[in-house]
Structures are given as C-alpha cells and as structure tokens.
C-alpha positions in Angstrom: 65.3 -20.3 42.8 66.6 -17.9 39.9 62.9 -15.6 40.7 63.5 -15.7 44.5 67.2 -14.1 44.0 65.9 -12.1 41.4 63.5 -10.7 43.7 65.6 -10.3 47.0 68.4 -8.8 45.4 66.6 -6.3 44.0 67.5 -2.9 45.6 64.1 -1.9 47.0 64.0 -5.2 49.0 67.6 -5.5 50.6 66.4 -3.5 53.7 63.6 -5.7 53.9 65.4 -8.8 53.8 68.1 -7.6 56.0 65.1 -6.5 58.7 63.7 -10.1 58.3 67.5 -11.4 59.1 67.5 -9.0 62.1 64.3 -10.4 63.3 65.2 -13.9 63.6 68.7 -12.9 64.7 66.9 -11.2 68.2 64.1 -13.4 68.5 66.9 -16.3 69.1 68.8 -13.5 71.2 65.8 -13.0 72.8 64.8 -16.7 73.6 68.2 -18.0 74.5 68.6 -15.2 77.2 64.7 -16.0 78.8 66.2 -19.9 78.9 69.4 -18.6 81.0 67.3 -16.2 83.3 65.3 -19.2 84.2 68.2 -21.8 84.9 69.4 -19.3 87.4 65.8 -19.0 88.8 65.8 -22.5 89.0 68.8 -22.8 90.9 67.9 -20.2 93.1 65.0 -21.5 94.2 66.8 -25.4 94.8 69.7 -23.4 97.0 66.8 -21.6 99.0 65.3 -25.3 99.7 61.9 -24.2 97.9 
C-alpha cells in the first residue's frame, strides 16, 4: 500500500487521479439519470394504456 500512495501522491499524477475520480463520479451521474428518464418513460407509456 505504502508504493501505491507513494505513487498517487506524487505531483505529476494528482491530475490523473483526480480525472479518474471525475470519471466514475459522471459515469454514476450519468447512469442514474438514464434509470430516471426511463421510469418516467415507463409510466408514460402505462398512463397512455400502451
């Protein structure tokens, strides 16, 4: 564990680790917004009688 913080921390690789963070951060954003959009296409559809 003492290499992998010795290696993240080092100042060349912050941006890279906080571009990783960002990445999972939108890819969640990203997923839990397509699961909403199709709950409301979903119910949509049920109050059309489809």
């Amino acid at each position: 564990m003492e290499h992998i913080r010795a290696i993240i921390t080092k100042p060349d690789n912050i941006p890279i680790v906080g571009l990783i963070l960002l990445l999972f951060f939108f890819t969640w954003l990203t997923f839990k917004q397509a699961f909403e959009n199709d709950k409301r296409m979903e119910q949509k559809r049920r109050q059309k009688g489809e």
